[in-house]
N, C-alpha and C positions, 0 to 999 in steps of 0.2 A: 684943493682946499676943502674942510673940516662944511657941513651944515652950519648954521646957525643953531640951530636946535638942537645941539650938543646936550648928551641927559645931565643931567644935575651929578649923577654917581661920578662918569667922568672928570667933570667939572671939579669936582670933591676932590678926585684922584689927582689932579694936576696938583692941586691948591697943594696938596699931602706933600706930593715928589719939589715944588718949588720949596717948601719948607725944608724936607731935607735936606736940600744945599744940592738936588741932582740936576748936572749940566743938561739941559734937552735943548740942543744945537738946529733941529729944526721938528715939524708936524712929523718929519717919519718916524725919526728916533722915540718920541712920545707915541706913537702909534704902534711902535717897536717894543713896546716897556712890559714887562712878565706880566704888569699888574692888568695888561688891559688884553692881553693874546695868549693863546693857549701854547703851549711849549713847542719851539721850532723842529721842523721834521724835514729833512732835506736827503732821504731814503729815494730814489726815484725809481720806479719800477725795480726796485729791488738790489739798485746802485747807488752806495753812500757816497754823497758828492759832502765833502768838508773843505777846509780852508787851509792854511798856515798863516801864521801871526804875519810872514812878511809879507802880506799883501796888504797890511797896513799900515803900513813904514812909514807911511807921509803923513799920520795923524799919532796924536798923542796914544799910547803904545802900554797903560799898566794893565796888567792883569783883569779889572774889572771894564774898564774901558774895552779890552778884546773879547769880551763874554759880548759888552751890550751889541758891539759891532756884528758878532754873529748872529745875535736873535735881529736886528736891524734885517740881516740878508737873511733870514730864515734859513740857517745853517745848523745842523745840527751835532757835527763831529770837526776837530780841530788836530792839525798838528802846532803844537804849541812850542816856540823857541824859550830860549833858554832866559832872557833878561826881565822877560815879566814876569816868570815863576821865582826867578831868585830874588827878583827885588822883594816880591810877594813876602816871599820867608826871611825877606831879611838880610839880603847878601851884605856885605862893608860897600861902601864906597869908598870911590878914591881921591884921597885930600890933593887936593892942587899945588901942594909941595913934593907928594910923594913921588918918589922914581919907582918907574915899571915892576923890577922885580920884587921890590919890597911891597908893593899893592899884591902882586902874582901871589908873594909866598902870603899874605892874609887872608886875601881870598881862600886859598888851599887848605889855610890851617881853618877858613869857617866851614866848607863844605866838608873837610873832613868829622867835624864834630857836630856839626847842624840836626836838630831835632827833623826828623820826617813829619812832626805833626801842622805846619805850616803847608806843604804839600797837599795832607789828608784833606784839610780846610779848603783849597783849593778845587783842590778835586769835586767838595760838595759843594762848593757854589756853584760849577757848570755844569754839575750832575743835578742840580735842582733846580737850574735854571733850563734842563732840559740838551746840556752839551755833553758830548764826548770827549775826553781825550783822550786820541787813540795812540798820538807819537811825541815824544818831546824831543829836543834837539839842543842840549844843551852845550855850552863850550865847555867841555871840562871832559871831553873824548881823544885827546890831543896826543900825541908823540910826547910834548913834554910833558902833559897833566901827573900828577903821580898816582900809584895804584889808589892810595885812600881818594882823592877824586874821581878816578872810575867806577873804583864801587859805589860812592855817592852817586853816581848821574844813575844807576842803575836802578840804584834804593828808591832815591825821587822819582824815576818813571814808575815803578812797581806805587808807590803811595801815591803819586797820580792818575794810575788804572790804564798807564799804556798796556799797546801791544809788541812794541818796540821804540827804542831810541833811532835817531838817523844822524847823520854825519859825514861831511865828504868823504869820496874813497881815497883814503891816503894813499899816495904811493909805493910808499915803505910794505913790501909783502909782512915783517914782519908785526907791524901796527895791526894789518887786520888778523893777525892768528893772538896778537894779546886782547885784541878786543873781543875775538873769537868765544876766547879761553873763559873771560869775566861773562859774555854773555850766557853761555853752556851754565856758568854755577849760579848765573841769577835766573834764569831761563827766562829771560827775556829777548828778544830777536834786536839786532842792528841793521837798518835797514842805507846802506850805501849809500850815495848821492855821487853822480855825476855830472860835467858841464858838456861843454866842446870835445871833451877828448872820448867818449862815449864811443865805445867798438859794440857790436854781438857777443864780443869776448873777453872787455872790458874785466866782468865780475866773477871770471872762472876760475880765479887760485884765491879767492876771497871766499868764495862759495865751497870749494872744495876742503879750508881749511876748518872749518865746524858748520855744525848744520844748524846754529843760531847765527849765521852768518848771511844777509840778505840784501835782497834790492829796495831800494827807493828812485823807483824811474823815472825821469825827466822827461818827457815826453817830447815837449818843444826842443832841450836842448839835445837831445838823441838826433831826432830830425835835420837839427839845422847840421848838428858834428857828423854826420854819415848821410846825408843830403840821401834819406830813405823814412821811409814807413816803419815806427816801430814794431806794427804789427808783427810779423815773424820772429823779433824776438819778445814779445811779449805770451804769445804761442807756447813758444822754447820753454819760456823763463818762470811764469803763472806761477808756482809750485813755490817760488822762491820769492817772491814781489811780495812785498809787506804793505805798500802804499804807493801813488803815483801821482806825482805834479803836473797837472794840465796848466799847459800854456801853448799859445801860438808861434810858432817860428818860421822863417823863410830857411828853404835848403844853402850851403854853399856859407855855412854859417852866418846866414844872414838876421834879422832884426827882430826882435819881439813886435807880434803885433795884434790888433784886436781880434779877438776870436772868432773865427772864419773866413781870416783876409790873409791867413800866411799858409802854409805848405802843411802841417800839421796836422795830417787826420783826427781832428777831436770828435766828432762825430761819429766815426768809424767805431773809435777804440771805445769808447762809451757803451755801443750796439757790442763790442764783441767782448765788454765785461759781466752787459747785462743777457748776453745768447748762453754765455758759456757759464754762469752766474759766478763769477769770481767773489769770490769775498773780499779784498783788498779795496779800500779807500779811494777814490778818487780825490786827490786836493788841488783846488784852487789856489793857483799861485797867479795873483795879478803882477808881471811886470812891465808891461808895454805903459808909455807915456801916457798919461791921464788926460784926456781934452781939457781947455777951459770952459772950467763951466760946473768940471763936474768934480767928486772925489773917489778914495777908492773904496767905499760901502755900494755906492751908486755906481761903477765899473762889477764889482765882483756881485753886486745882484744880476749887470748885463750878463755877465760870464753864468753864474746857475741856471736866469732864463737860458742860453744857449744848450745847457747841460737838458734843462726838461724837453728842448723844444725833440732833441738829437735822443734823446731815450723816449717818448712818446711813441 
């Protein structure tokens, strides 16, 4: 709880943000607000620990809502999914009459003609509010998406300032040689994603087919899918990892859980991004069940303290 002797500036500053109509749901979020903290820095000994949007699945979800949640958790880089950015710029909605393919083929015809300057805007809000965004993960990477949507998800990441887009790893060898192909002429990298099915050799005819062709590793789900330590192939692979999702998992595909109570070297891998100084992202993905009591700002703060405590 706040002094009583709260300065007048402050005071002023609340009065300000209540008048603009901005939601402050509790003391940290106001504590949390640009106007009163200097921009979040979540670098840690020279390991960039960031987030992904689905760790805050369970709370209201637009674009500026996901900035304030990161400065909340003094985070400073984001992989950013695809429904806040396109609501952002604009995407159609879908009328409560319409059937699936005729929404699909609207959709398609907006992303294929959509201005990037919605993007841009974006980009400068969390770049001036002090965020990164280094990956977007848009749906519109798909088997069926059509070419003018691929080159859009690319465009948008490029006017968002990624480093790459991510995306499960399709099955279809020939899906990742056409995403291959569009990555190579936007030069922008696509960074994989796996679950349970996650081998050492999972991303080897993905990887061999362009060399804008990459991982996005799952750390927990590797673990629990090969009931082993990613390390060795992280070792392997370095060269090629664009970014990586920490999360806790039990081997034997077992449960998402609080971070440091499953099988999951997060600790380890953290020391051997910051020994070896890997460039590649560290992301916070909260998905283990949230106690009562609590939400998922106040979880993915627990999860970054575990990040400083394990890079310290």
């Amino acid at each position: 709880m706040e002094d009583q002797n709260i300065s007048r500036r402050r005071f002023i500053g609340s009065t300000v943000l209540a008048a603009a109509g901005v939601a402050l749901a509790s003391k940290s979020v106001f504590a949390a607000s640009p106007l009163f903290q200097s921009k979040p820095d979540s670098v840690i000994n020279g390991v960039q620990i960031g987030v992904i949007t689905y760790s805050f699945r369970s709370m209201p979800g637009s674009a500026e809502q996901l900035l304030q949640y990161c400065l909340q958790c003094n985070i400073s880089a984001i992989e950013l999914m695809g429904d806040a950015a396109e609501a952002f710029a604009g995407k159609p909605q879908r009328n409560s009459a319409e059937e699936g393919p005729v929404y699909f083929k609207r959709v398609a015809d907006w992303r294929a003609g959509v201005s990037m300057d919605k993007f841009r805007e974006l980009r400068k809000l969390y770049n001036d509010a002090g965020v990164k965004i280094y990956a977007w993960k848009p749906n519109a990477l798909g088997a069926k998406n059509t070419d003018a949507e691929i080159d859009y998800a690319f465009n948008a990441g490029k006017a968002l300032g990624v480093t790459h887009v991510t995306v499960e790893l399709p099955a279809d060898d020939v899906q990742t040689k056409r995403l291959g192909d569009f990555a190579a002429k936007h030069k922008i990298y696509v960074g994989y994603h796996a679950h349970l099915q996650a081998t050492p050799t999972l991303w080897d005819t993905a990887l061999s087919q362009s060399k804008y062709n990459a991982i996005n590793l799952d750390i927990g789900h590797y673990t629990a899918g090969t009931s082993s330590s990613p390390v060795p192939f992280i070792l392997k692979n370095h060269d090629r990892i664009m970014s990586m999702h920490m999360k806790d998992r039990k081997f034997h595909e077992g449960p998402n859980m609080p971070w440091g109570q499953g099988d999951t070297p997060i600790a380890e891998v953290l020391q051997l991004i910051k020994k070896n100084k890997y460039k590649f992202p560290a992301t916070i993905e909260l998905e283990y069940n949230i106690p009562a009591g609590s939400d998922a700002v106040k979880e993915v703060i627990k999860c970054r303290d575990f990040a400083v405590k394990a890079l310290s």
